[in-house]
MARFI-842821 format. One record per residue (C-alpha): y, z, x; residue in three letters. Coordinates in steps of 0.5 Angstrom, whole numbers, plus 2048, in hexadecimal, padded with zeros to 3 digits. Layout:
N
YZXala...
//
This chain:
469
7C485083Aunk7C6855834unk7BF858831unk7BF859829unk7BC85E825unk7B785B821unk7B885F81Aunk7BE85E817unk7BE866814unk7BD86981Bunk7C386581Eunk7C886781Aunk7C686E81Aunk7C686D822unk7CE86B820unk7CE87181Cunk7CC876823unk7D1872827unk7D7871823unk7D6879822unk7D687A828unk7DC87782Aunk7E087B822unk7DF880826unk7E287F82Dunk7E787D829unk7E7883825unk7E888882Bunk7EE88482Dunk7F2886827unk7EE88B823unk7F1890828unk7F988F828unk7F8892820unk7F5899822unk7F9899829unk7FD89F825unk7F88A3824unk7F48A282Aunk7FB8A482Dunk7FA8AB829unk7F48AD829unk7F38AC831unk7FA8AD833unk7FC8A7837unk8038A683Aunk8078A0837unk80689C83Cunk7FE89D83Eunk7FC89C837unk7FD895839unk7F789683Eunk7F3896837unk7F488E836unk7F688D83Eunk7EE890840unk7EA88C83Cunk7EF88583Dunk7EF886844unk7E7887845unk7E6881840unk7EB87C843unk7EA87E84Bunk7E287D849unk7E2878844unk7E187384Bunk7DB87684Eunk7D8876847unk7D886F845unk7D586F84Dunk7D087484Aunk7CE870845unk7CC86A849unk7C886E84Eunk7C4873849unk7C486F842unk7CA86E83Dunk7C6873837unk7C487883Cunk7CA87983Eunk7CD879837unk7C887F836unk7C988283Cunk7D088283Bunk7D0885833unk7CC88B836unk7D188C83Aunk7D788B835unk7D388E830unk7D1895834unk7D9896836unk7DB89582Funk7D689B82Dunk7D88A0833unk7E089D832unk7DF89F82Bunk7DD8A682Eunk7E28A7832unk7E68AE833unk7EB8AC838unk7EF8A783Aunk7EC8A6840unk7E58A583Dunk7E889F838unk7EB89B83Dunk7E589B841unk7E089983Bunk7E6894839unk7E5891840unk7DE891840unk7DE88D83Aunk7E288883Dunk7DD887842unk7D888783Cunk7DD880839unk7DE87D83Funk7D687D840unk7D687A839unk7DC875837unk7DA87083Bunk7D386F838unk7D586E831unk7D8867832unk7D2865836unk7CD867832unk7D086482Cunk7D085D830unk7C985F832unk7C685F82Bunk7CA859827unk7C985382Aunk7D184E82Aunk7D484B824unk7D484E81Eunk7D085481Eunk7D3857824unk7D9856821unk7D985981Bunk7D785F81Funk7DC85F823unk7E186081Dunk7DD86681Bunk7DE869822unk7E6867821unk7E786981Aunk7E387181Dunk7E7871824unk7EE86F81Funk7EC87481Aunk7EA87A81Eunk7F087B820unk7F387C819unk7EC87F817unk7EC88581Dunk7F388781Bunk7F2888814unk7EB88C816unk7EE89081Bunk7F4892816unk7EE894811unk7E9897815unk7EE89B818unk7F289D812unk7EB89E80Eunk7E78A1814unk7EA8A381Aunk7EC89F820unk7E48A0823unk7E289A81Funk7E6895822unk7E1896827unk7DB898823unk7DB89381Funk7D888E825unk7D2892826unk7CD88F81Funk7D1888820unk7CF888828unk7C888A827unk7C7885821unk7C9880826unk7C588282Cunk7BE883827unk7C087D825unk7C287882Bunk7BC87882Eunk7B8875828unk7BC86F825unk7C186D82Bunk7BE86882Funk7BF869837unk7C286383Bunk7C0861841unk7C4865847unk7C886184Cunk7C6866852unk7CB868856unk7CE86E85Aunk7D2874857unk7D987685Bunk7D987D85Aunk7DE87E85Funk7E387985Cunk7E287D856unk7E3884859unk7E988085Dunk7EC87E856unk7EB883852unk7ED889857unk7F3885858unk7F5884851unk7F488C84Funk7F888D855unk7FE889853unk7FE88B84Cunk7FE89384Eunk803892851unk80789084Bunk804896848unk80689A84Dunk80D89884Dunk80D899845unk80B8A0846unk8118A184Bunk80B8A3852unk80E8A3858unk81089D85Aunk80D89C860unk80689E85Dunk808898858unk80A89385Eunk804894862unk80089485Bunk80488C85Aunk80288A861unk7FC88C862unk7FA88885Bunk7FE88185Funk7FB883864unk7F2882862unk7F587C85Dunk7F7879863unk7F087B867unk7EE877861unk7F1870862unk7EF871869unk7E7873868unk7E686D862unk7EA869867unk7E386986Cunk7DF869866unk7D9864864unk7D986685Dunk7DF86A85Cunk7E086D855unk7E8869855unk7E8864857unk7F086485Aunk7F085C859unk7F185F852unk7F7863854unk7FB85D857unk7FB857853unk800855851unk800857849unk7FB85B849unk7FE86184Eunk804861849unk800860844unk7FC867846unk80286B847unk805869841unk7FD86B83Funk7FF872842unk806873840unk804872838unk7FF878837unk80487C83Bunk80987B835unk80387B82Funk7FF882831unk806885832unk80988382Bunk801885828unk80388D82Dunk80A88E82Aunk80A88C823unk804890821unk807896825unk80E894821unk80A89381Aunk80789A81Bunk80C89E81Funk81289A81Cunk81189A816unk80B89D814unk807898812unk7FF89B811unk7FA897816unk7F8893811unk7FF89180Eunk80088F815unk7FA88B815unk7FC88780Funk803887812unk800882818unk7FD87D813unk803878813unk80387881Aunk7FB87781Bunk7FB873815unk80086D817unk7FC86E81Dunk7F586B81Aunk7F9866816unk7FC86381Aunk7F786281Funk7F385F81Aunk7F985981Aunk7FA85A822unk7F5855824unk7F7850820unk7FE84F822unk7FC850829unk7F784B829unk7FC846826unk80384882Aunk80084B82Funk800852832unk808853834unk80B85382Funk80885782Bunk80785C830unk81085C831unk81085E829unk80B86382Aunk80F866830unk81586682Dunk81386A826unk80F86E82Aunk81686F82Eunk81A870828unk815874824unk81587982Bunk81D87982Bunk81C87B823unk818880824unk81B884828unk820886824unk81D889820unk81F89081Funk81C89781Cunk820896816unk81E88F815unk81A88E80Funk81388A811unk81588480Cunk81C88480Funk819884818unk813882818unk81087E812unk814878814unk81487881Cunk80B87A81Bunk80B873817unk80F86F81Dunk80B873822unk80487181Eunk80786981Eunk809869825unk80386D828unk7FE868824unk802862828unk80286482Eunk7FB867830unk7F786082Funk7FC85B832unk7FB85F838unk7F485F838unk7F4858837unk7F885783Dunk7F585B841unk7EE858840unk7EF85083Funk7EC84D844unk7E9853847unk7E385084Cunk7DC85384Aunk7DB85784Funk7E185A84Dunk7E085B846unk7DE862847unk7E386584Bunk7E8862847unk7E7864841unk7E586C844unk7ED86C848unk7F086A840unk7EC87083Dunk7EE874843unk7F5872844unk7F587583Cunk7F287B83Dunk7F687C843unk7FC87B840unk7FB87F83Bunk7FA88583Funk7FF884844unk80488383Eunk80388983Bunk80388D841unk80B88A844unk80E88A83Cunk80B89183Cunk80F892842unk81689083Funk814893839unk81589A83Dunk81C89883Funk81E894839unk81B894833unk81589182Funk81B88C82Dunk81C88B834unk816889836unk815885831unk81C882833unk81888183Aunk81287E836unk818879834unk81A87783Aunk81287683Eunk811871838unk81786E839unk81586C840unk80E86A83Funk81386683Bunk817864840unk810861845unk80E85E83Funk81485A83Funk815858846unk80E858849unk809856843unk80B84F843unk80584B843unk803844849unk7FE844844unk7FC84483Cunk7FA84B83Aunk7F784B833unk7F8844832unk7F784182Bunk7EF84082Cunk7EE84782Funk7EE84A828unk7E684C829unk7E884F830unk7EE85382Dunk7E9857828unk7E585882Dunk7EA85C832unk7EC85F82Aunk7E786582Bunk7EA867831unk7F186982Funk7F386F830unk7F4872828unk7F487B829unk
//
């Protein structure tokens, strides 16, 4: 049973730390692409390696996010909460530091290990200090409204930093927010009982190493390398995902389970899950480049040029779940698909001397209408009827196939940006989330109810996974 907090004021400080902690994860995912031009300047980065600034810290998250929802059931949910934002919190500063290219991409990655020990705590202990019904629920809804809102919040603030102070702050501003939570968490956040278990490192070295491997490639390729380096690169990375499958095939406790992966709906689900962020951080990498480089746009008019998308993302996953829990997932995930295709499409011709209201401000508003109905039927899907045992693992895969999507998307558009332009690249984009379309035409059609009309209490809980960077 879920223990409370006997005082009211100190459970909702003990909120405030969690739901600060989860603003700035989701703050690090999008503050970044607004300061990614002048990052490219002052530190020199290639076209295509300035791609690593958001691959280094979406890879080390992604990859790790599994070990450390293991972690926290081994060594505790809070500690490994601190643990993590001492990492995240050091990075940021050493990042902020930085004085080559080289030093950025190891702190951004080391910031990632630091997410991953961190995200999969939040929800937990929220679940942890409010007891069911009402009081968990309207916490819940804090914690929605922050991982909406953060989205739009860290690209206005990575606009107005950068443009006010200097691209380094985008990073230093993590570093008084991560030791107020770390000095705080401690003392008003409660810790729940710990379920035991084992770590897999191995699984995650297997994952991780694997994921890098396959997205260097795609970076290699966009930086034109030797082809046969890059192809080597490629394999290799199949190769240790592979060793993966086999070594979680023999695990007692494995970090994924890979019943997960092949039931019916929810591998469709999963890879539509991958191939969604891919589009998503590929239009947040090319527009900000297009908005400043293009057609001038000072970091924090770039910032604000964003709010359309990132608006229509947190309203209408506000009404998502309602229409979800009435009609349940797939319909509403087929119209969020097919704005999300059109949007794509309508984006990508996009041309240099195109004025922002004329390419970008409408088909930023049908992005932010599809993105905001996509992300949470998915979630559904992949977690309805999901055993207990499995909860964990489950919902560890969706943030991952999250963050994984979005490294490898930005390195393979990146890739076709060399050959084709941005606007060639966003035309892939297009193309990808016409596929995940395509899956969740022909192979998400459910046997059985997903989001039923009384699921309405399931479908806002799995609201705060949604996706919204």
């Amino acid at each position: 049973m879920p223990f409370t907090l006997r005082a009211p004021a100190r459970a909702s400080i003990a909120l405030a730390v969690i739901v600060t902690c989860q603003l700035m994860l989701v703050l690090d995912a999008t503050v970044v692409n607004i300061a990614l031009a002048p990052i490219q300047r002052s530190l020199h980065f290639s076209s295509a390696g300035l791609s690593w600034v958001v691959d280094a810290y979406s890879l080390t998250f992604g990859g790790l996010l599994l070990l450390g929802g293991r972690a926290g059931d081994v060594f505790g949910r809070r500690r490994m909460l601190v643990v993590g934002l001492v990492v995240f919190t050091t990075a940021s500063l050493l990042g902020g530091m930085a004085t080559t290219a080289t030093w950025l991409l190891v702190t951004r990655a080391v910031q990632g290990v630091g997410a991953a020990l961190a995200s999969p705590s939040t929800l937990s202990l929220i679940s942890a200090t409010f007891e069911e019904g009402p009081a968990r629920n309207r916490a819940l809804g804090i914690f929605t409204a922050v991982s909406a809102g953060g989205g739009s919040l860290g690209l206005v603030l990575g606009g107005a930093l950068t443009s006010w102070v200097s691209w380094r702050w985008v990073l230093f501003i993590n570093v008084p927010i991560g030791i107020a939570i770390v000095v705080l968490a401690p003392r008003v956040v409660s810790e729940p009982p710990r379920n035991g278990g084992r770590l897999d490192v191995a699984g995650a070295v297997l994952v991780t190493s694997g994921l890098a491997g396959v997205t260097y490639a795609f970076i290699r390729l966009a930086e034109q390398a030797s082809a046969g380096a890059t192809v080597a690169c490629f394999i290799a990375g199949v190769l240790l995902l592979a060793a993966f499958v086999a070594v979680e095939r023999h695990r007692s406790q494995p970090l994924l389970p890979m019943h997960l992966l092949t039931d019916r709906l929810r591998g469709p689900a999963y890879l539509d899950m991958l191939l969604v962020p891919a589009v998503m951080y590929g239009v947040f990498f090319f527009v900000s480049q297009y908005l400043e480089d293009d057609l001038h746009f000072s970091a924090i008019r770039a910032g604000i040029a964003f709010l359309p998308l990132t608006g229509l993302i947190f309203a209408s996953s506000r009404i998502t779940p309602r229409l979800v829990g009435r009609i349940g997932a797939r319909p509403i995930l087929l119209v969020g698909l097919v704005a999300l295709t059109l949007a794509s499409l309508w984006i990508s011709r996009a041309t240099p001397t195109s004025g922002y209201f004329a390419s970008l401000f409408g088909p930023l508003l049908l992005f932010g209408i599809g993105a905001g109905a996509t992300f949470l039927p998915l979630s559904v899907t992949i977690l309805s009827g999901v055993a207990r045992a499995d909860a964990g693992a489950a919902s560890g895969m969706l943030q991952t196939m999250q963050q994984t999507g979005a490294a490898l998307g930005v390195a393979a558009l990146s890739s076709v940006a060399v050959a084709h332009g941005r606007s060639g690249a966003l035309l892939a984009g297009s193309v990808v989330v016409a596929v995940a379309l395509l899956v969740a035409l022909i192979a998400l059609r459910p046997g059985r109810p997903v989001a039923a009309p009384d699921a309405e209490e399931r479908v806002e809980a799995a609201l705060p996974l949604v996706l919204v960077e």
